[in-house]
KEFI-877041 format. One record per residue: residue in three letters; y, z, x of N, C-alpha, C, CB in turn. Coordinates in steps of 0.2 Angstrom, whole numbers, plus 2048, in hexadecimal, padded with zeros to 3 digits. Each point is the difference from the previous one (the first is absolute). Glycine has a CB too. Layout:
REM residues N
ALAYZXYZXYZXYZX/...
REM end
This chain:
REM residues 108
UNKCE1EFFB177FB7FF8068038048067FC7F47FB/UNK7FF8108088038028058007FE8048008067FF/UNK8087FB8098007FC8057FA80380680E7FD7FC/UNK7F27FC8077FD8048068028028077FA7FC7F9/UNK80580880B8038028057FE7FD80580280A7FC/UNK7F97F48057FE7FC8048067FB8037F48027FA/UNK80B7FA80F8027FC8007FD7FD8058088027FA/UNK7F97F98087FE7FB8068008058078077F47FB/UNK7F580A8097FD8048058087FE8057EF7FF7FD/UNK8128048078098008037FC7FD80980B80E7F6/UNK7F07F280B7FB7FF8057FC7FA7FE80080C803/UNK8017EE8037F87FD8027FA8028048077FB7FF/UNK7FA80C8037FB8028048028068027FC7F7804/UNK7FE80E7FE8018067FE8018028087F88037F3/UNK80E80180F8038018087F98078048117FC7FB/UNK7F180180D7FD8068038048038057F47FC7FE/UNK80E8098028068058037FC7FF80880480B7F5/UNK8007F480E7FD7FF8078088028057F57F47FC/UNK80A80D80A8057FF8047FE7FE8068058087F9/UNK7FB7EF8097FC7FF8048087F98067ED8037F6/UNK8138038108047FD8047FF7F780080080D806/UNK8067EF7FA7FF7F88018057FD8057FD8007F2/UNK8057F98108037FE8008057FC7FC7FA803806/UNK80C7FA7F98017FC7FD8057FC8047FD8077F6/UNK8057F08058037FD8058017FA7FD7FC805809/UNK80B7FA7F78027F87FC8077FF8027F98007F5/UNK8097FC8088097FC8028048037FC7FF7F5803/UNK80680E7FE8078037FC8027F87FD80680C808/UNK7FF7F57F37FF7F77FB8077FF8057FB8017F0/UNK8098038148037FC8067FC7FB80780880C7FC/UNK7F27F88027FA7F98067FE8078048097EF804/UNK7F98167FE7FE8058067FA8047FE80E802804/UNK7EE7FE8017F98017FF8008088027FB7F3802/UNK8038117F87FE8088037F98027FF80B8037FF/UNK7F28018047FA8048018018057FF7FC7FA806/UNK80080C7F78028088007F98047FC8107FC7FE/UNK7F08098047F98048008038027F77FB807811/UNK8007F97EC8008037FA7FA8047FC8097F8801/UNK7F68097F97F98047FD8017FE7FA7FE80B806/UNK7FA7F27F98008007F77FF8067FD7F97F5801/UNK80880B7F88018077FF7FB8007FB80C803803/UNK7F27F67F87FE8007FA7FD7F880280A80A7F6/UNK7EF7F68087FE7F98007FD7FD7F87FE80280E/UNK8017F77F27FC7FE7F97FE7FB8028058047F7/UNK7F87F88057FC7FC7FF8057F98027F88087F7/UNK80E7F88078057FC7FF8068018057FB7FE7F5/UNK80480A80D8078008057FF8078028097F77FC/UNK7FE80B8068028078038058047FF7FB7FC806/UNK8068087FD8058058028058018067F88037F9/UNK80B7FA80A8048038088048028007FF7FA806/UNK80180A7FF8038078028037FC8087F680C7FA/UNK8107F28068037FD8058088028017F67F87FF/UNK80B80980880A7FF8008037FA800800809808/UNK7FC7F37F78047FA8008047FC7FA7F87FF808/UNK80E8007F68007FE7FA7FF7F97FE8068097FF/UNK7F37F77FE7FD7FC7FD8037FD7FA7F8807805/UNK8097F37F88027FE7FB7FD7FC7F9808801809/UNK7F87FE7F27FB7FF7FA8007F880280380A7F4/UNK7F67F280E8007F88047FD8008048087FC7FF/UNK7FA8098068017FF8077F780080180D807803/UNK7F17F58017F68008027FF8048087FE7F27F9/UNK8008138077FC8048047F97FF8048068067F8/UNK7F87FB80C7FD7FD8037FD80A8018077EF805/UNK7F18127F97FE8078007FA7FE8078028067F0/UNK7FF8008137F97FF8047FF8098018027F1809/UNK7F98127F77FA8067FF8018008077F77FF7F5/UNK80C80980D7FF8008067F6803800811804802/UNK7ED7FB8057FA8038027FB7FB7FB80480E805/UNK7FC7EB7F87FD7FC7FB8047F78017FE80D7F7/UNK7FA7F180A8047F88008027FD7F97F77FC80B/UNK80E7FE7F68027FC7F98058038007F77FF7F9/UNK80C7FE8018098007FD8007FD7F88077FD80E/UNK7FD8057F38017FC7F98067FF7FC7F8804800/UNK80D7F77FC8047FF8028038027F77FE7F980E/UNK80780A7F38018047F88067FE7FF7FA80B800/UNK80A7F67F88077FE7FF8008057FE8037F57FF/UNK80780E8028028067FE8047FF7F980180580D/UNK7FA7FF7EF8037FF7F88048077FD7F47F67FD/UNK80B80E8068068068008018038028008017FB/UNK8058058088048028068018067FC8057F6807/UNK7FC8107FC8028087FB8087FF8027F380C802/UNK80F7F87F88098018038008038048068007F8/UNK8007FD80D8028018078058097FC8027ED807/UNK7FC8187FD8018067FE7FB8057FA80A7FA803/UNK7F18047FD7FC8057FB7FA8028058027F97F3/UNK7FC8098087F98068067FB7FB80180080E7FB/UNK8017E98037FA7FC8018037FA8057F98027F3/UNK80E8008108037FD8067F97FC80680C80A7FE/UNK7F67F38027FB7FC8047F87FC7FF808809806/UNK7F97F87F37F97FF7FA8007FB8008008087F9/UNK7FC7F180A7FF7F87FD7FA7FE7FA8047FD80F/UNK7FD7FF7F07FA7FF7FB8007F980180180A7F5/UNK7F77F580D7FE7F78017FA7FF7FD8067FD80C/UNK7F87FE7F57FC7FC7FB7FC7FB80580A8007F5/UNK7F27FF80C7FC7FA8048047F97FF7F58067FD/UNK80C7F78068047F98017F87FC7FD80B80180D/UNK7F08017F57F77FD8007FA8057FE8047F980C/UNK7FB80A7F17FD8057FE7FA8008068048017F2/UNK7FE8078117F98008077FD8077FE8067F980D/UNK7F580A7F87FF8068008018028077F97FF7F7/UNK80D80380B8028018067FE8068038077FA7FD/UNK7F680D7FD8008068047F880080080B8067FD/UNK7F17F57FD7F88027FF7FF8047FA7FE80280C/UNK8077FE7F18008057FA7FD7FD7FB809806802/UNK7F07FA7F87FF7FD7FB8018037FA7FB7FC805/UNK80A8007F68038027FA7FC7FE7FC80A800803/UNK7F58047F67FD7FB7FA8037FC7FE7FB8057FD/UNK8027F58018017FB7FC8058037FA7F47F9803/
REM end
């Protein structure tokens, strides 16, 4: 019987390249609260992409607000690029609450 090549889809939702300036803002796990301009780079249905200097860590909860757009929304960081590769400063988060924060409609 042959195998098949097929496998599970590696996505819940299909991403849209965007590059839309934001805020962000939460407590270092020492308690100290920072704020810092950043950019989504990649959004979905279930999360995003950031493009930030801050180092961000896999837990940590972000707090996103859309510059020139009302709302926020509040995301957990579930992967970080290695500190030294050409994706330095790359976060990957997830919705804490699934919202539509930019307006974007995804399919089902």
């Amino acid at each position: 019987m042959p195998k098949s090549n097929q496998s599970a889809p590696l996505r819940r939702s299909s991403r849209v390249h965007i590059q839309v300036p934001v805020s962000i803002s939460g407590t270092w796990p020492g308690g100290e609260p920072f704020n810092e301009e950043a950019y989504l780079l990649t959004v979905s249905k279930f999360g995003a992409k950031l493009k930030t200097p801050l180092p961000l860590r896999q837990g940590m909860q972000v707090k996103v607000i859309p510059r020139n757009r009302r709302g926020s929304a509040l995301f957990r960081v579930v992967w970080t690029a290695q500190e030294g590769s050409p994706r330095t400063g790359e976060v990957g988060i997830e919705y804490v609450e699934v919202s539509n924060l930019l307006g974007i409609s995804f399919p089902e």
